[in-house]
N, C-alpha and C positions, 0 to 999 in steps of 0.2 A: 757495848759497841764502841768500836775508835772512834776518834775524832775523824778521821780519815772518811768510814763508813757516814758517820752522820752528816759530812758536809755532803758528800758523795749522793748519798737518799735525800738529804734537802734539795739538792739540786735538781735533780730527777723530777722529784715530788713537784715542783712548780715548775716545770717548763713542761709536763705533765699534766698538768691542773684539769681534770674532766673528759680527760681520756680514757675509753673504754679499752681497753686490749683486747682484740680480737684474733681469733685461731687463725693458722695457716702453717702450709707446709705441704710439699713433698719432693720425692727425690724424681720424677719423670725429668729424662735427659733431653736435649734439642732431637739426640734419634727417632722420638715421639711422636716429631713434629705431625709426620702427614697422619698419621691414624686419630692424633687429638685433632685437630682441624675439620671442620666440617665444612665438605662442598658443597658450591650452590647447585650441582649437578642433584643433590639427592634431599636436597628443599624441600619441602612439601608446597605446591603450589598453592600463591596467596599468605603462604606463611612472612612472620617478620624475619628479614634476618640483618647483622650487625658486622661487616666486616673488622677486624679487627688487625694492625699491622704492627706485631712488634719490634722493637729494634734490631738487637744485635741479641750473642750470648754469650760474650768475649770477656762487655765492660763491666758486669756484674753478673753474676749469679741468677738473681732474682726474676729475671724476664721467663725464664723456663721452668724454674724450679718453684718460683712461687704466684708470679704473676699470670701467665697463662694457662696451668690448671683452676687456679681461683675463678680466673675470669669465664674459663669455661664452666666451669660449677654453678659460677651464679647464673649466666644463661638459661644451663640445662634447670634451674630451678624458677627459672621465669618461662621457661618453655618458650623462645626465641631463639632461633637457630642465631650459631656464632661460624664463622668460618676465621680463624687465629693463625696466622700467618708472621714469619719470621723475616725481616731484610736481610739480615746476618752481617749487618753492619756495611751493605753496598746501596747508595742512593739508587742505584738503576734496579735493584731488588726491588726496592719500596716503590720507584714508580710504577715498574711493573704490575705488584700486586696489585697499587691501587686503581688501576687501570683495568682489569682484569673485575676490581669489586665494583667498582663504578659501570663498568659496562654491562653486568651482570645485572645491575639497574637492585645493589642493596638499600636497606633505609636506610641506614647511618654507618658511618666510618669512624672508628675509635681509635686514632693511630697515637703510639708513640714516635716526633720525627725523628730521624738522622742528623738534620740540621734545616734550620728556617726556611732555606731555599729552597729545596725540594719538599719541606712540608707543605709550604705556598702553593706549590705550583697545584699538590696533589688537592689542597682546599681548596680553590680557585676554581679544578677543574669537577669535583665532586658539586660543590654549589651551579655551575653552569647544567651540571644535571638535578636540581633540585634535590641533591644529599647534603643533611647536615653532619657536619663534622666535629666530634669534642675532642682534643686534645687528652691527651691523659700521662698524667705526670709530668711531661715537658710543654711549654707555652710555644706555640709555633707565632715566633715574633714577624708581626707584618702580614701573618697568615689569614687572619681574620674566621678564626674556627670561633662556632658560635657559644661553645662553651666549652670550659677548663676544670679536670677534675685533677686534685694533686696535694699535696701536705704544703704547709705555709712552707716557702723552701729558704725565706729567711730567717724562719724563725730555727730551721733545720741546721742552718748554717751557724744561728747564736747557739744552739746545743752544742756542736763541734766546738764553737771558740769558748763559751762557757766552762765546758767540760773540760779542755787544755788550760785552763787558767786554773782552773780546781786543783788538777793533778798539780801542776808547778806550784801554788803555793801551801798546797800539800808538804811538796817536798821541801817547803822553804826557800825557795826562788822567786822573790818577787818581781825583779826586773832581768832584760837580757833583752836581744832578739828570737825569734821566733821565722822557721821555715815555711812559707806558705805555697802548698802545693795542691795546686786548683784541676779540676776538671777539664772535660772539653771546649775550648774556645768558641764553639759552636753551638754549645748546648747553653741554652738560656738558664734553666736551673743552679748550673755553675759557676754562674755571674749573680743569684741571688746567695748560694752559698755563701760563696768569699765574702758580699755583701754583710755578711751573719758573723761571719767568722772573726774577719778584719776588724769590722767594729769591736767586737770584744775584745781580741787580744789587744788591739792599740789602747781601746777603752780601759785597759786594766792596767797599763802603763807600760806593755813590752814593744819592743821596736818589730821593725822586719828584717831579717837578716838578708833573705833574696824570697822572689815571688815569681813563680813559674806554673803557666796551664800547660797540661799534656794532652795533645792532639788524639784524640776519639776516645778518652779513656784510657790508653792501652797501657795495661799494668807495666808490659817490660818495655815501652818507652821512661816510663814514670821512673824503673830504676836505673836509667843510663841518667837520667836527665838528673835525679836523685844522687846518684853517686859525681857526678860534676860540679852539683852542690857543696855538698862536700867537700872534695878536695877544694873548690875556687871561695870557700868561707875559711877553710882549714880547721872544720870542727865547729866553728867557732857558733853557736846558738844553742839556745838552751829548749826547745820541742819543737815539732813540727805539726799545722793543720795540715793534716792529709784528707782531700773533700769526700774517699769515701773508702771502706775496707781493700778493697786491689790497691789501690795508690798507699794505702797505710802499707801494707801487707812489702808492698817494694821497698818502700822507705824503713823499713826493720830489717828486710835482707840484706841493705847495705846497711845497718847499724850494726848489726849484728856479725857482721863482715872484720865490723871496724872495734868491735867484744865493746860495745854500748848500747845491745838492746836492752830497752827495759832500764834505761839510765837518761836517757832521754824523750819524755813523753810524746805519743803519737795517737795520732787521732784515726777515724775514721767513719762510715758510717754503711746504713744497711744491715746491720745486725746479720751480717753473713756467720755462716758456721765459723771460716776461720778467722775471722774477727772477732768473735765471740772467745773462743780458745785464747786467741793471742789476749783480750783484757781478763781473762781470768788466771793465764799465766805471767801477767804485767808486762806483756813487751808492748802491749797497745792501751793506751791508758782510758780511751773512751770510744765506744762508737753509739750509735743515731739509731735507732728502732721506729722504723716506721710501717706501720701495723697494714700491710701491704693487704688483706680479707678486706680491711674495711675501705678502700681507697678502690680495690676490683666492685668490693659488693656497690658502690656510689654510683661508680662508672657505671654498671650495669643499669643501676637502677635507672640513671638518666638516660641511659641508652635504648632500655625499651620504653620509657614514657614520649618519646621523639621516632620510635621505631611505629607505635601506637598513633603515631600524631596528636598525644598530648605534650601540647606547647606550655599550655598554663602548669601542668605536674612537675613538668621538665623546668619552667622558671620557678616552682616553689622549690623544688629542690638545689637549685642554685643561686643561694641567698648570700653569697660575699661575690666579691667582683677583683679582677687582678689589671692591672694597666701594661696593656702590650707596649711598649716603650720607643718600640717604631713608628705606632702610629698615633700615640697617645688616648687612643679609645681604653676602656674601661670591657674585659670581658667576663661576661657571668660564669662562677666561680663555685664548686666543691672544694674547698680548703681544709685538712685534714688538720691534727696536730703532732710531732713527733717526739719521743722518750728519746734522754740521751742513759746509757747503758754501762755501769759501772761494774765492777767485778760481782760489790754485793747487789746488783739489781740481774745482774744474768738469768738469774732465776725465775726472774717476772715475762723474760723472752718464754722462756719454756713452758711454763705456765699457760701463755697465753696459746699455745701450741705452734709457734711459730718454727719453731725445732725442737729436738728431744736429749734429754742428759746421753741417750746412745750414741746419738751422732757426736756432741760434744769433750762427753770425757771418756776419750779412745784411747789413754795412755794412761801409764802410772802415775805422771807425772799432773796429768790433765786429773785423775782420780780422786788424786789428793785436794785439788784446787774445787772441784766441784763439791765434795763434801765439805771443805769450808765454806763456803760463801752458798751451801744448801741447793746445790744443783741436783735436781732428784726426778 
């Protein structure tokens, strides 16, 4: 094995430490939406049921294709109706829903928000009807949800800047600046990234060249905003943290514009299909696996011990705590852990059934790369 792999698998290996990998996957599109959703209309009366509000399915992938079959899965496997609902990235979507699940008079509400403010409002007004509210995967800051299920998202954000550091002094680059191109301003999670990130690369001795959030995620923001970079550095840095595969994904289409993909390392995360492809054909040098079965199956589980009115099931199972930083309270916490994902680790995605070498190596070019690094 190279040098390259071994640093590559040590890295892995310990930001990994006692991580199970668990299965997920499939290809159901947002067209799905209303036939997977379950209405309160066809409930079985007295039954539990859990509203659920997910975001968008613009900013990633994952909310459609892997997050809400999961979620529904685990439900149907706890036998508590779920009714799974999409905002599609509009706050007056999400009020709506949750207005519509609240007055339906459900046990609990599992939302992902849009941003603070309107998850507030939507916590605030589910509590006034005696619903509790977990958060799941983003912290609705100030919102006061009575628990938070989610992966450490800084420790998310040190795989990103970890793994950029790897790659550069892989390549022999010890010093330079470094592109840091963040998330939603909005989104809490995206302020613990950079959190993770920042400190590593400055920790490792690289500067910052420029540091830019993109407004709600949206990939082709991220490449105007991306190629402005660019020109107003004139080149001048040596990778880029990109906070998650779209935002990678933009930042190679203008490298690769400018015949420097894959000469410049680029991060990402989400272990999306095409971030997977792009680190196995090097235009991305690392992205983030976060084992999204076991973060649904959590959720779930705390959702029906609270759906149950078990209060005490529902505090054992939320045994770390995360500090809303609005109001400086302490909320009780599912904290997951995440893989950062190197060419020769790809395999461990697939494995774990999170995707399939079919989806992955769909070209010649992809074919070659997966039987090296044993994508199968």
């Amino acid at each position: 094995m190279s040098s390259r792999r071994v640093a590559r698998t040590a890295l892995a290996a310990s930001i990994a430490a006692g991580l199970t990998l668990a299965a997920c996957g499939t290809d159901d599109g947002n067209a799905e939406n209303d036939s997977e959703s379950t209405s309160n209309d066809t409930t079985e009366e007295g039954a539990a049921t859990v509203g659920v509000i997910l975001p968008d399915s613009a900013s990633s992938a994952r909310w459609e294709t892997a997050d809400r079959p999961l979620l529904q899965e685990a439900f149907d496997a706890a036998g508590v109706e779920a009714d799974i609902q999409n905002a599609e990235g509009e706050t007056s979507n999400f009020q709506t829903i949750a207005d519509g699940m609240i007055s339906a008079g459900y046990d609990v509400l599992l939302i992902v928000n849009l941003d603070s403010e309107t998850g507030s409002a939507v916590i605030s007004n589910a509590a006034s009807a005696g619903i509790p509210v977990i958060d799941y995967d983003r912290l609705t800051l100030g919102g006061g949800a009575e628990y938070y299920v989610s992966f450490d998202n800084v420790a998310v954000g040190t795989a990103i800047g970890e793994g950029l550091v790897t790659c550069l002094q892989e390549d022999g680059v010890t010093d330079g600046d470094v592109v840091l191109l963040n998330g939603s301003p909005t989104d809490n999670n995206a302020t613990l990234f950079k959190e993770g990130y920042e400190a590593a690369v400055t920790g490792a001795g690289y500067g910052i060249a420029d540091d830019q959030s993109v407004p709600d995620w949206d990939n082709t923001e991220a490449g105007t905003m991306f190629e402005q970079i660019f020109t107003g550095t004139g080149g001048e840095f040596v990778g880029v943290a990109a906070a998650n595969d779209g935002l990678g994904g933009a930042v190679i289409s203008v490298l690769d514009r400018n015949g420097l993909a894959g000469s410049i390392p680029v991060t990402g995360q989400d272990a999306t299909d095409e971030g997977l492809q792009r680190v196995l054909l090097g235009t991305q040098c690392v992205t983030v696996y976060k084992a999204v079965k076991a973060e649904a199956e959590a959720a779930v589980e705390l959702a029906v011990a609270l759906a149950h009115g078990d209060r005490e099931a529902a505090d054992a199972l939320a045994d770390a705590t995360v500090e809303d930083t609005e109001t400086g309270e302490d909320v009780a916490s599912v904290l997951l852990t995440p893989q950062p994902i190197f060419a020769d680790t790809v395999k461990d995605v697939v494995a774990d059934g999170f995707t399939t070498a079919e989806k992955l190596c769909t070209t010649e070019e992809l074919q070659a790369a997966c039987e090296e690094y044993g994508v199968e």
